[in-house]
ZAMARGU-4260 file (C-alpha; in steps of 0.2 Angstrom, whole numbers, plus 5000, padded with zeros to 4 digits):
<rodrens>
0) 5058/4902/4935 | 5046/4911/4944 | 5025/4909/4943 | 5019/4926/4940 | 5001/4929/4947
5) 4993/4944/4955 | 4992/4953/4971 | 4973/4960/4974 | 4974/4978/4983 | 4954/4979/4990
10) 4942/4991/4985 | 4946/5010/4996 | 4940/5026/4999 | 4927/5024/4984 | 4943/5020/4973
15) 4941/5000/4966 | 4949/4987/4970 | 4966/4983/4957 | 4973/4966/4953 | 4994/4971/4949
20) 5004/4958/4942 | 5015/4951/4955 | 5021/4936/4958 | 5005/4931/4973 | 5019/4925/4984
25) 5021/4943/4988 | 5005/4946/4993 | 5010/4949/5014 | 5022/4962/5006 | 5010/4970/4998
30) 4998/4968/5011 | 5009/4976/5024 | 5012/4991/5012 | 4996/4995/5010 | 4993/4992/5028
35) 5006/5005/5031 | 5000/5016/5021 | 4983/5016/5028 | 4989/5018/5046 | 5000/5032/5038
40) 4983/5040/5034 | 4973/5037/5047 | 4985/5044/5060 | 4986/5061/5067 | 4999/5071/5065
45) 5010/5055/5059 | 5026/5062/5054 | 5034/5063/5040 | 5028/5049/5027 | 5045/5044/5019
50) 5051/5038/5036 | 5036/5028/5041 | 5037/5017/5024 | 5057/5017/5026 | 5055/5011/5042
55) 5046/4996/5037 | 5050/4991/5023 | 5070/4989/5028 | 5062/4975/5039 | 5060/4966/5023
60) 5073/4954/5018 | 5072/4951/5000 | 5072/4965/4985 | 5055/4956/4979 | 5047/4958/4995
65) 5052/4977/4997 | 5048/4982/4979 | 5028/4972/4984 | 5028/4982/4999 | 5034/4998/4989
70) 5019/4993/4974 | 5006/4991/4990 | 5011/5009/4999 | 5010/5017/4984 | 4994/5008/4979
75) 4986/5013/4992 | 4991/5029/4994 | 4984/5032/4977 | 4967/5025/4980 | 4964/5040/4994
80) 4976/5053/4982 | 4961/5048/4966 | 4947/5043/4977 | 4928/5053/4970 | 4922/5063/4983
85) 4933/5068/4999 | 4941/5051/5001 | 4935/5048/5019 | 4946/5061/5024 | 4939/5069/5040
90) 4930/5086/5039 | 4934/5102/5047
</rodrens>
């Protein structure tokens, strides 16, 4: 049986930080989604976003580990989507 726990996605573009249920195992999945995503964010002219979180996350091996990296990407992603203000996005 699996120990449930939590995996912590910090505090982001003026969004708080969230605790998600997760087994805390998964937290370096979830860490590299949110990762992804940020870099997603922060680059110019990235491409198209699907691909960049496909890409990664097939390099997964379990289905746990992906669905963490999923839960972190889309975490993350949301942080910037529901942020106050402009979200850190860049002016102009």
């Amino acid at each position: 049986m699996s120990r449930r726990g939590v995996c912590r996605l910090a505090a982001h573009d003026e969004h708080p930080g969230v605790e998600i249920n997760l087994p805390a195992r998964q937290q370096a999945a979830f860490d590299l989604g949110a990762n992804c995503a940020q870099a997603w964010l922060e680059t110019p002219n990235p491409g198209w976003l699907w691909a960049g979180m496909l890409a990664e996350r097939d390099l997964l091996r379990s289905e746990a580990a992906r669905r963490a990296f999923d839960i972190g990407f889309l975490s993350r992603l949301h942080q910037r989507l529901r942020s106050p203000g402009d979200g850190g996005r860049p002016s102009g």
